[in-house]
Wavefront OBJ file of the C-alpha trace (Angstrom):
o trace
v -112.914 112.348 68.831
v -115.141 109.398 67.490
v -116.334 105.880 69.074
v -116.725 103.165 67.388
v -118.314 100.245 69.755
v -122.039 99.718 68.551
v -121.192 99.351 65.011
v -121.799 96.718 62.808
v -118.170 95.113 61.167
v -114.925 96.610 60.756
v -113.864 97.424 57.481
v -111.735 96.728 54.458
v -109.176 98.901 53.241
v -107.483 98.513 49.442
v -105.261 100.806 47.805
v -104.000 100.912 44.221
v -101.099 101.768 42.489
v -101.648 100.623 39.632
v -103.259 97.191 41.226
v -104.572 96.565 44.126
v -102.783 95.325 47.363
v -103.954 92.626 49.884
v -104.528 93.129 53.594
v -101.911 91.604 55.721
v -103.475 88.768 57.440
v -101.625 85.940 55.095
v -104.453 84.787 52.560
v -105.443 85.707 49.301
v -108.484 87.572 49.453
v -109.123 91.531 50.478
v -110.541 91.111 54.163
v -109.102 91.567 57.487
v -109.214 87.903 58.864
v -108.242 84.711 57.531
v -111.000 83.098 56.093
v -113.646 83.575 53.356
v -115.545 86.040 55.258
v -115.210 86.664 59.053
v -118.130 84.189 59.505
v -116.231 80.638 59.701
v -118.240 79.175 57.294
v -116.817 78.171 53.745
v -119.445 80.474 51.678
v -118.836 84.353 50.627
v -121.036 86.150 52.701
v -121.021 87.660 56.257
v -123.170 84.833 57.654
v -123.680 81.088 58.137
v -126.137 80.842 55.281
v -126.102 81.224 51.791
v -126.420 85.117 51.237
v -127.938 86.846 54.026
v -131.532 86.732 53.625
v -132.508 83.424 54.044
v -133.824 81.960 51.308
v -132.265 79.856 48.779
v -131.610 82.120 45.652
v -127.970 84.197 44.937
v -128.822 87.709 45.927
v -129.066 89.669 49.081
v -132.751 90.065 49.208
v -135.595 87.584 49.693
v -137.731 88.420 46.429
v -135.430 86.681 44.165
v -133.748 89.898 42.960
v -131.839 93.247 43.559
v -133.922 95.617 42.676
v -134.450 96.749 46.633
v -130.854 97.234 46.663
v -130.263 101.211 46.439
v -128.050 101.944 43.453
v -128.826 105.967 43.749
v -129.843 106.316 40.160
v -132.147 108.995 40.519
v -132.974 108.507 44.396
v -132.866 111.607 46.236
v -132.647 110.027 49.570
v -129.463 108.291 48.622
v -128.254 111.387 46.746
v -128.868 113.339 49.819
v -127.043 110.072 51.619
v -124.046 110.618 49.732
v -123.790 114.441 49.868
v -123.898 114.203 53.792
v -120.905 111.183 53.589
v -119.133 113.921 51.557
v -119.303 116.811 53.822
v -118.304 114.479 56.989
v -115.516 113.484 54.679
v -114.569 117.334 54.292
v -114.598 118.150 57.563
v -112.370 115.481 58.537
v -109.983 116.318 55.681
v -109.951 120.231 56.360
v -107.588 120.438 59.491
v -104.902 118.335 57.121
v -105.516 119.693 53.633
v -107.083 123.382 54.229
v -105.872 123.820 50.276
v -106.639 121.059 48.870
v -110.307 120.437 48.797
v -110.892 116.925 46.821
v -113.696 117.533 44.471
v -116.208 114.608 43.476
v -116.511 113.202 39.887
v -119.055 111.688 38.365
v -117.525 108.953 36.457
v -115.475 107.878 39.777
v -118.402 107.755 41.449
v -119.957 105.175 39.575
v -116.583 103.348 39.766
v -117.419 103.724 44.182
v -121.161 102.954 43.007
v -120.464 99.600 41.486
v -118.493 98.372 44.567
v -120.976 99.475 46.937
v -123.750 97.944 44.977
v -122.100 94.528 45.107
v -120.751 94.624 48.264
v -125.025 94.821 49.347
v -125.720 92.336 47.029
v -123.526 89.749 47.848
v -123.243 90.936 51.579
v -119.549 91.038 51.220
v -116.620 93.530 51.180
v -114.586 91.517 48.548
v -117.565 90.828 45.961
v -116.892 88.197 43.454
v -116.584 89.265 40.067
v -115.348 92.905 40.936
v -112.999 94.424 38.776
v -110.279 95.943 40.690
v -110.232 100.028 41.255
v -107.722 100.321 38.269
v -110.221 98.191 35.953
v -113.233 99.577 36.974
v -111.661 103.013 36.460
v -110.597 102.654 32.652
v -113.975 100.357 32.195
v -116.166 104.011 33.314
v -113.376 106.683 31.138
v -111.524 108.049 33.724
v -108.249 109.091 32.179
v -104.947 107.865 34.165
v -101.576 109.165 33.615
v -98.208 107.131 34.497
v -97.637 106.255 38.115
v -101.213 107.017 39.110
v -102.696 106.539 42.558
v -106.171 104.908 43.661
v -107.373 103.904 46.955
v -110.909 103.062 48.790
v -112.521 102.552 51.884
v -115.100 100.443 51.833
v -117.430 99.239 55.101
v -120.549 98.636 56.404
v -122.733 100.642 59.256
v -125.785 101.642 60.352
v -126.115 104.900 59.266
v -124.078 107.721 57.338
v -122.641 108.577 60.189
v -121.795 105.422 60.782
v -119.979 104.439 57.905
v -117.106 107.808 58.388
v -117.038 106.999 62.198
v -115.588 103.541 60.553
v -113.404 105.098 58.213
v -111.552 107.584 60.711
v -111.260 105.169 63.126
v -110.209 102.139 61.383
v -106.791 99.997 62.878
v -104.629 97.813 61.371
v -100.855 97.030 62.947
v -101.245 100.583 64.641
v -101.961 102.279 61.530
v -104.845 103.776 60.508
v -105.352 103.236 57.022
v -108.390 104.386 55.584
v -107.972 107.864 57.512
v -104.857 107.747 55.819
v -106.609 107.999 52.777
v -108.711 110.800 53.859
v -106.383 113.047 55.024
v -103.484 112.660 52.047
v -103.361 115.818 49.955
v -102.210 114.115 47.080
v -105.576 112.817 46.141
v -107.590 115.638 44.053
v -110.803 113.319 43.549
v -112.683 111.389 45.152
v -116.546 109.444 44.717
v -119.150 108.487 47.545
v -121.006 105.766 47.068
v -123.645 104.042 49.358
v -126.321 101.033 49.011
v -128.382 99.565 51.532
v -128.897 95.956 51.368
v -132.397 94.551 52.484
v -132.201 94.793 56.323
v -131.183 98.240 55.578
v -127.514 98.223 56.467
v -125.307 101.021 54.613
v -122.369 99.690 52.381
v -120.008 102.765 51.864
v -117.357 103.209 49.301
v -115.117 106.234 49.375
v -112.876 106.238 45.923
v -109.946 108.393 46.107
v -108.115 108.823 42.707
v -104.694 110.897 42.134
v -105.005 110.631 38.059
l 1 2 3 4 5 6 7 8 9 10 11 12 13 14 15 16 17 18 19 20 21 22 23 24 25 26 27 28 29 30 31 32 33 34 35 36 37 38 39 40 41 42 43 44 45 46 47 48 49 50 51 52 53 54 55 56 57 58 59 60 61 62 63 64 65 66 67 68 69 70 71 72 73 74 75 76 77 78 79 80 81 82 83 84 85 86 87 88 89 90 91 92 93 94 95 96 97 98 99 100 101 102 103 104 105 106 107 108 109 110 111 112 113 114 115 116 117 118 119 120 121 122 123 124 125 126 127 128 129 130 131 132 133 134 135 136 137 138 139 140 141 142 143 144 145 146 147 148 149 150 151 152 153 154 155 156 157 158 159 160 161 162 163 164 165 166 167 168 169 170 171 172 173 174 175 176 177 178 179 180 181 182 183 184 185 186 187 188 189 190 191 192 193 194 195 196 197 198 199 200 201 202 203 204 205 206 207 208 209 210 211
């Protein structure tokens, strides 16, 4: 049904029930290999230099700053970004949950903004400094009753497209994780975020929330 060969990195999968969980591959942080970053290199971002761009400041972009980074505060192209993540998302989820269409809140979706935001800045799928889902979720209002559920994909593509090619297709010891999420009817909300980071890359975040 999908392909997944010319995109950029696989993804990182973390689920909450009441915390968050790690990954499987034996060390302490929330990727999918067993060092800092994928890269081999003892820094925090997906390369062998300091942050991605090249130069020697902290951010993701080689002005000095962030404000290139998309944060989709009043930008229609990444409003209209996040719409079309959500419909792919709905079609994929219709064959499994015909009844149970999840429905997009506004306050979760600045909980999936924030990660996606600083997952571009710091070029990164574990961003330093991130609260975890159940943090960020009190920290924006969102009301959580006993024995709650939470759960994101996060990930990095090319394109929209890209990013829910990633999440359907996803492996990890013959499971498939982040469609998992997708597809699991007992989630009734959910938040799309995107940013692009300054070589125009798309980091998703797909925040699934059973309050």
């Amino acid at each position: 049904m999908r392909w997944i060969g010319w995109l950029a990195l696989a993804l990182v999968w973390v689920q909450a029930v009441g915390c968050d969980d790690s990954e499987g591959d034996g060390d302490a942080d929330v990727d999918v290999d067993a060092d800092t970053d994928g890269d081999g290199d003892t820094d925090g971002d997906i390369d062998a230099d300091t942050d991605s761009d090249g130069d020697a400041d902290e951010d993701a972009d080689p002005d000095h700053d962030v404000d290139q980074l998309s944060t989709c505060s009043g930008d229609p192209d990444c409003a209209a970004q996040r719409a079309s993540l959500m419909d792919l998302m709905a079609a994929d989820r219709a064959e499994y949950c015909p009844d149970n269409p999840l429905l997009r809140d506004d306050a979760v979706d600045e909980v999936a903004q924030e990660r996606s935001v600083a997952m571009a800045t710091q070029g990164v799928y574990a961003p330093s400094g991130l609260l975890g889902i159940s943090d960020r979720l009190h920290a924006h209002g969102v009301e959580l009753h006993i024995g709650y559920v939470a759960s994101e994909n996060a990930g990095r593509a090319n394109s929209v497209e890209g990013l829910e090619t990633l999440y359907w297709n996803y492996e990890q010891d013959g499971e498939y994780p982040m469609r998992g999420n997708i597809t699991d009817c007992t989630f009734s909300l959910v938040a799309i975020a995107i940013a692009a980071d300054n070589q125009g890359r798309y980091w998703g975040t797909q925040t699934f929330v059973d309050p």
